[in-house]
C-alpha positions in Angstrom: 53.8 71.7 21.1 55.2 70.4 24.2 54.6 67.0 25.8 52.8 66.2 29.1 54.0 62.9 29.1 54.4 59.3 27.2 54.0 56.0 28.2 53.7 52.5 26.5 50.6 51.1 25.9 49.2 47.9 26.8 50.5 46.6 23.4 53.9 48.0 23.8 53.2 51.1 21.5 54.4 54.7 22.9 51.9 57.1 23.4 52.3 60.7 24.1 49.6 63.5 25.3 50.6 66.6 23.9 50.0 70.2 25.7 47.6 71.1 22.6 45.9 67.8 23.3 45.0 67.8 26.6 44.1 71.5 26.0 41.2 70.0 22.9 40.1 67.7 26.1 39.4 70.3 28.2 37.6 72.4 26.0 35.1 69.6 25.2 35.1 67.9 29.0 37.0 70.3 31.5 34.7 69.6 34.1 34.8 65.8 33.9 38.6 65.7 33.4 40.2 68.9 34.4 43.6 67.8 36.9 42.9 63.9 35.7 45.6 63.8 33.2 46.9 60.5 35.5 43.7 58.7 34.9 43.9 59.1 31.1 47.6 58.0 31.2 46.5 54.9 33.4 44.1 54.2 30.9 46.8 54.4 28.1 49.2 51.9 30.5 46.4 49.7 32.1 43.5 49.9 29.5 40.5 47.0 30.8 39.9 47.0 27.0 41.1 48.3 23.4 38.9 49.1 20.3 39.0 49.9 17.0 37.4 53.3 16.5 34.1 53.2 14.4 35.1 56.0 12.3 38.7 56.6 12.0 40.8 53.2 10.9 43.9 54.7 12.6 42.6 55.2 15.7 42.0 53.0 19.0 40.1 53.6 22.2 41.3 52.5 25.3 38.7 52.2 28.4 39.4 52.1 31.9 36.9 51.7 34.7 36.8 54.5 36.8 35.3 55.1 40.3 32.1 53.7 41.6 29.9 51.8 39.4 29.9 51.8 35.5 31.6 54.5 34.4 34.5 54.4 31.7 37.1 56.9 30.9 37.8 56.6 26.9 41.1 57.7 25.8 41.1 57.7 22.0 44.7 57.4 20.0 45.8 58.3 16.9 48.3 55.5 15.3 50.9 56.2 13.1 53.7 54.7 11.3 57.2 55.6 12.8 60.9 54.3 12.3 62.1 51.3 12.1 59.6 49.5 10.1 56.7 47.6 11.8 56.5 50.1 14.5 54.3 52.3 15.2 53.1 55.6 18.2 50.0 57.0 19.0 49.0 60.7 20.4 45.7 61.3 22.3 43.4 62.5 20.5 40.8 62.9 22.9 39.2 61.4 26.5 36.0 61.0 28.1 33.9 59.3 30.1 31.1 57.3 29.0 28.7 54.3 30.3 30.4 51.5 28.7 32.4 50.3 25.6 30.8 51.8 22.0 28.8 49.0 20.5 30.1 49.6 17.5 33.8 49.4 17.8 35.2 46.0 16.7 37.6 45.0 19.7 41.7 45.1 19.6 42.6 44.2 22.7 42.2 41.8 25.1 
């Protein structure tokens, strides 16, 4: 499973989107995100705001604004613990774009 690309978080955590991943996003929302893999890395690197996911406890979503009006892309990561100790890396597990931040989701970040 190759790598598109990895970046650092907002938090300083790396992230990496996966070939297999990005292929799971298209499936699901190819014809919102299909050739926007740069707008779900910028919302990885310049996230407006970060969640905790409702469901999974190892899992964030990042939201960025995007284009006109109220429209969000949400990239959600997977967190894991990786060497040293303390640290820890995220994959993308999936992105879309919704109307605003989940109501549910406790924030993480700002």
């Amino acid at each position: 499973m190759a790598d598109i690309w990895r970046v650092l978080d907002r938090l300083g955590r790396e992230v990496v989107l996966t070939e297999a991943g990005w292929a799971h996003i298209l499936v699901g929302h190819g014809d919102d995100l299909a050739g926007r893999e740069s707008d779900v890395q910028a919302a990885i690197e310049r996230a407006e705001t970060i969640t905790f996911d409702a469901k999974h406890a190892r899992r964030e979503c990042h939201y960025v604004r995007i284009g006109p009006g109220r429209r969000r892309l949400k990239v959600v990561v997977g967190y894991a613990p990786v060497p040293p100790p303390g640290t820890w890396a995220g994959t993308v597990v999936t992105a879309y774009l919704v109307g605003g931040v989940e109501p549910k989701e406790r924030p993480r970040w700002p």
